[in-house]
Each structure stands twice: as structure tokens, then as C-alpha cells.
N, CA, C and O atoms as CSV, one atom per row, in Angstrom:
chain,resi,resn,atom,element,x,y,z
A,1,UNK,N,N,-25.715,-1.567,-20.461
A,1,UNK,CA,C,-25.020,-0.298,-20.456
A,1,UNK,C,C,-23.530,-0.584,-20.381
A,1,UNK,O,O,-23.254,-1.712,-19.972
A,2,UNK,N,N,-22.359,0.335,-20.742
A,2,UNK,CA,C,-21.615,0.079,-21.143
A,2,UNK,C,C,-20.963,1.166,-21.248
A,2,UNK,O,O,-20.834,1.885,-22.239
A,3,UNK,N,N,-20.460,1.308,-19.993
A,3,UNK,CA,C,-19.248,2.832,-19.942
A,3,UNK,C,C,-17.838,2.157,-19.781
A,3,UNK,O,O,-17.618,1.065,-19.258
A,4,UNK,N,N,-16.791,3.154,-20.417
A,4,UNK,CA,C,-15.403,2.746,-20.577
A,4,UNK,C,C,-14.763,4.459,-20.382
A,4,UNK,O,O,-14.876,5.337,-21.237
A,5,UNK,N,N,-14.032,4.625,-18.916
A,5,UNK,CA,C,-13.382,5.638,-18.722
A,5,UNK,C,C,-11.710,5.371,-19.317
A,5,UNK,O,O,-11.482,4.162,-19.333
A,6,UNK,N,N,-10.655,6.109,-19.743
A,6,UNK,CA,C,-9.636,5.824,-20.177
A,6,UNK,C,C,-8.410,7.426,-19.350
A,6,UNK,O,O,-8.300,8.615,-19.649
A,7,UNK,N,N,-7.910,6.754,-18.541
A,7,UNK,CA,C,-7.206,7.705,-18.254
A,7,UNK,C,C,-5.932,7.647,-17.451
A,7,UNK,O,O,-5.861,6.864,-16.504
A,8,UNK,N,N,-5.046,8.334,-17.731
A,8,UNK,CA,C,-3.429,8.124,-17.311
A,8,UNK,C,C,-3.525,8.109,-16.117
A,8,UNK,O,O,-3.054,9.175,-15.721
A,9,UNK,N,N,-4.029,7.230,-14.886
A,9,UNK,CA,C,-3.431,7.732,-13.513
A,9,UNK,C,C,-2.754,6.348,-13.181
A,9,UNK,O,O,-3.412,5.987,-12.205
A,10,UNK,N,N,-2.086,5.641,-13.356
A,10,UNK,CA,C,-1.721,4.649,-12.642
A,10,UNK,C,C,-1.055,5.022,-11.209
A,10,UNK,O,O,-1.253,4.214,-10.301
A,11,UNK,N,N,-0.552,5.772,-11.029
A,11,UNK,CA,C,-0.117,6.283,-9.885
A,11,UNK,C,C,-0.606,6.613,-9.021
A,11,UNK,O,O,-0.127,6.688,-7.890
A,12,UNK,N,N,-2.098,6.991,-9.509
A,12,UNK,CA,C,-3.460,7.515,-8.308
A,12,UNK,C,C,-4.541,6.096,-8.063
A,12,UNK,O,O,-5.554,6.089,-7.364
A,13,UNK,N,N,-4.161,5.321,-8.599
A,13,UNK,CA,C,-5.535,3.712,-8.616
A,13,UNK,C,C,-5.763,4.104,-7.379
A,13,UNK,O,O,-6.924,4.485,-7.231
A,14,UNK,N,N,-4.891,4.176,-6.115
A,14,UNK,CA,C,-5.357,3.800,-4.849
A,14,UNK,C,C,-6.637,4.595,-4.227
A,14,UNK,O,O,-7.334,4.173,-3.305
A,15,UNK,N,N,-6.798,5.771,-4.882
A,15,UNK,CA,C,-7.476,6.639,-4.538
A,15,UNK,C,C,-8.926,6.142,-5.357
A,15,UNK,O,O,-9.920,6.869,-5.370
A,16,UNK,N,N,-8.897,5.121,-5.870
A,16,UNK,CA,C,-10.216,4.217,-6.925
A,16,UNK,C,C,-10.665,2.962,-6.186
A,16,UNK,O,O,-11.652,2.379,-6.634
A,17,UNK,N,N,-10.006,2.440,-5.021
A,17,UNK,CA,C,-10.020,1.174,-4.836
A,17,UNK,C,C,-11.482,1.433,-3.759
A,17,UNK,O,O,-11.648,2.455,-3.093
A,18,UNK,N,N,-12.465,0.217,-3.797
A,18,UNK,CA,C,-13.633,0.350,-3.247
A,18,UNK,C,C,-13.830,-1.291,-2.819
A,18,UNK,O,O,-12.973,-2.164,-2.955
A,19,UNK,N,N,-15.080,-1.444,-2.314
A,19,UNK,CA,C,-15.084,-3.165,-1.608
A,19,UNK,C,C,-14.894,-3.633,-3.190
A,19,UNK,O,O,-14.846,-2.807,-4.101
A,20,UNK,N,N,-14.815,-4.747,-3.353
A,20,UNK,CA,C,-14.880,-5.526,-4.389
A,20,UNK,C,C,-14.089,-5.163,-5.654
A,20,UNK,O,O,-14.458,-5.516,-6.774
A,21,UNK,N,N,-12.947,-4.416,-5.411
A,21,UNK,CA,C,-12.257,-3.674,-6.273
A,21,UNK,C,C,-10.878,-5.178,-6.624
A,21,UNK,O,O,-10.746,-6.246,-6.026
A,22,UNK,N,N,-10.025,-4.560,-7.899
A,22,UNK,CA,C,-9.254,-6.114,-8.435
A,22,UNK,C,C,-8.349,-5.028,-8.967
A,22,UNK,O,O,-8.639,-3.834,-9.041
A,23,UNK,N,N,-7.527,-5.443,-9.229
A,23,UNK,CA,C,-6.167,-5.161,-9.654
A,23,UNK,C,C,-6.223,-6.200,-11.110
A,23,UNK,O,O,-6.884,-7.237,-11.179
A,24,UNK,N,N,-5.307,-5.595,-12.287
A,24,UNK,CA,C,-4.820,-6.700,-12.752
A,24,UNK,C,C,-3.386,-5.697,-13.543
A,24,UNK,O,O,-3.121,-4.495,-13.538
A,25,UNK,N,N,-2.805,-6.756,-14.083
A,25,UNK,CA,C,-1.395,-6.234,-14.529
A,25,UNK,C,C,-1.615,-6.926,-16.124
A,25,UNK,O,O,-1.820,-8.130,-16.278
A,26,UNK,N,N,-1.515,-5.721,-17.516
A,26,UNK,CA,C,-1.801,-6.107,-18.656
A,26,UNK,C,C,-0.659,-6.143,-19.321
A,26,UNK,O,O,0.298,-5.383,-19.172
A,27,UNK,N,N,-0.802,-7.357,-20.326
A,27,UNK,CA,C,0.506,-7.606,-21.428
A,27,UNK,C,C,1.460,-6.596,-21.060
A,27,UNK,O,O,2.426,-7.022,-20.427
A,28,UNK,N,N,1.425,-5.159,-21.340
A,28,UNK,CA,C,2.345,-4.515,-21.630
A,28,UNK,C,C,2.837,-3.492,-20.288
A,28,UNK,O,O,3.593,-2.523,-20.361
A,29,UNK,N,N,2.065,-4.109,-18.897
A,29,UNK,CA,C,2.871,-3.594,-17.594
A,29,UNK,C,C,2.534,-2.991,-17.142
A,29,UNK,O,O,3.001,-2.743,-16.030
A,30,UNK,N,N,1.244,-2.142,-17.751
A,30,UNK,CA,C,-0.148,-1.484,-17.318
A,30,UNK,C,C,-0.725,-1.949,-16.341
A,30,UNK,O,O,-1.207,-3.081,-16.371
A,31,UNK,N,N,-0.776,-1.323,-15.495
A,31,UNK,CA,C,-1.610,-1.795,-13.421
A,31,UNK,C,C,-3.072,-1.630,-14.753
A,31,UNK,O,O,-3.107,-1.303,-15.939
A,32,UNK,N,N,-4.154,-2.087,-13.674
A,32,UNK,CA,C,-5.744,-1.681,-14.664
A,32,UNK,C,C,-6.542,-2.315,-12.706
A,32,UNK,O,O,-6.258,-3.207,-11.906
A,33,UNK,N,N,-7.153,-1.651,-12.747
A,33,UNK,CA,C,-7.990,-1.851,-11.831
A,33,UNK,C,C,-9.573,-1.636,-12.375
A,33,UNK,O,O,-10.063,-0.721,-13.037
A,34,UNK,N,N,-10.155,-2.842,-11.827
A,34,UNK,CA,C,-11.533,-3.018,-12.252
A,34,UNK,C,C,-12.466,-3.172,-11.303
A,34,UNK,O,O,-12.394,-4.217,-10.657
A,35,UNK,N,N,-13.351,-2.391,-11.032
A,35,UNK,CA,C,-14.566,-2.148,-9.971
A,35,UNK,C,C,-16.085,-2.818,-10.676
A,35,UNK,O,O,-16.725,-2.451,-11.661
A,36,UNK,N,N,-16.295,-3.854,-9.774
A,36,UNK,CA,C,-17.514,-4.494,-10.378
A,36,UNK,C,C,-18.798,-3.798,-9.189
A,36,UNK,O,O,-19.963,-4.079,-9.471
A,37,UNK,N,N,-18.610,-3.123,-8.205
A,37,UNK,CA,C,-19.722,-2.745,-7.831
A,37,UNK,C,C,-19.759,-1.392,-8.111
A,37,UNK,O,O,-20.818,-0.868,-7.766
A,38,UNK,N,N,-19.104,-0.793,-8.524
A,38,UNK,CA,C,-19.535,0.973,-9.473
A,38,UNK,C,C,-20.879,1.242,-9.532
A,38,UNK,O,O,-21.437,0.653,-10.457
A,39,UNK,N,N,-21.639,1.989,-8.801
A,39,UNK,CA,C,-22.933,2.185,-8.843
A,39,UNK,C,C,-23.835,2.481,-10.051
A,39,UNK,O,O,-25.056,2.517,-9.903
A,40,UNK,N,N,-23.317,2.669,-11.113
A,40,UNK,CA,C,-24.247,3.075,-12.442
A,40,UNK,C,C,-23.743,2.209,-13.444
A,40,UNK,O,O,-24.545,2.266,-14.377
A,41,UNK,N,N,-22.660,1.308,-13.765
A,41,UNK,CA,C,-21.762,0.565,-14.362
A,41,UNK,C,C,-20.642,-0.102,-14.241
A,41,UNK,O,O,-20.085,0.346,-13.239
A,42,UNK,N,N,-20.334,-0.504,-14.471
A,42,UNK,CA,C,-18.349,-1.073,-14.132
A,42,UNK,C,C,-17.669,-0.598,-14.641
A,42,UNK,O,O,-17.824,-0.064,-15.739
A,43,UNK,N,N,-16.776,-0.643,-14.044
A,43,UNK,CA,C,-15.677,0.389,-14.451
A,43,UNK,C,C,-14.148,-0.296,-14.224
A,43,UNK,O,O,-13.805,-1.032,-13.299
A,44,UNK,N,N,-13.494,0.090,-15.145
A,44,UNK,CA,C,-12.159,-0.385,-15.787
A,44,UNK,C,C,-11.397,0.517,-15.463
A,44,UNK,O,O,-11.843,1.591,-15.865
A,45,UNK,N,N,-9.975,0.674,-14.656
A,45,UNK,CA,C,-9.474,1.923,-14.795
A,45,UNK,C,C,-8.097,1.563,-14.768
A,45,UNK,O,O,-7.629,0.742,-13.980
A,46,UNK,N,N,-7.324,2.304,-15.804
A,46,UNK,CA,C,-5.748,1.704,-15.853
A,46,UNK,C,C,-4.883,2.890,-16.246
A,46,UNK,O,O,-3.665,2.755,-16.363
């Protein structure tokens, strides 16, 4: 399975962050936070 949410909050991540939650910072300066224990899938959020 294979969900991909896409949405403008960089300013709200904190309100996304859960145990096992990651940060990363992309090419172009984009925060992206990625949740590998998301209960139905993983989830990418930037």
C-alpha cells in the first residue's frame, strides 16, 4: 500500500511529529517530515 499526502504546512510539522518521527531538509529547502509508524501507511509530509 502506498499513500502519498502533499500539503503546504511546513510551519505546522510540529503538530505531525509522533515516536519514530524524522525530519529531513530537501534539495530545494523544503523541511519534509517522515513518519514510519503511521498506523495504516507511511507517511511523508513536507
Amino acid at each position: 500500500m502506498l499513500k502519498i499526502i502533499v500539503s503546504p504546512i511546513q510551519n505546522k510539522l510540529h503538530q505531525y511529529v509522533h515516536q519514530g518521527t524524522k525530519f529531513y531538509n530537501l534539495i530545494c529547502n523544503t523541511k519534509a517530515l517522515y513518519n514510519l509508524h503511521f498506523d495504516l501507511a507511511y507517511e511523508l509530509i513536507f
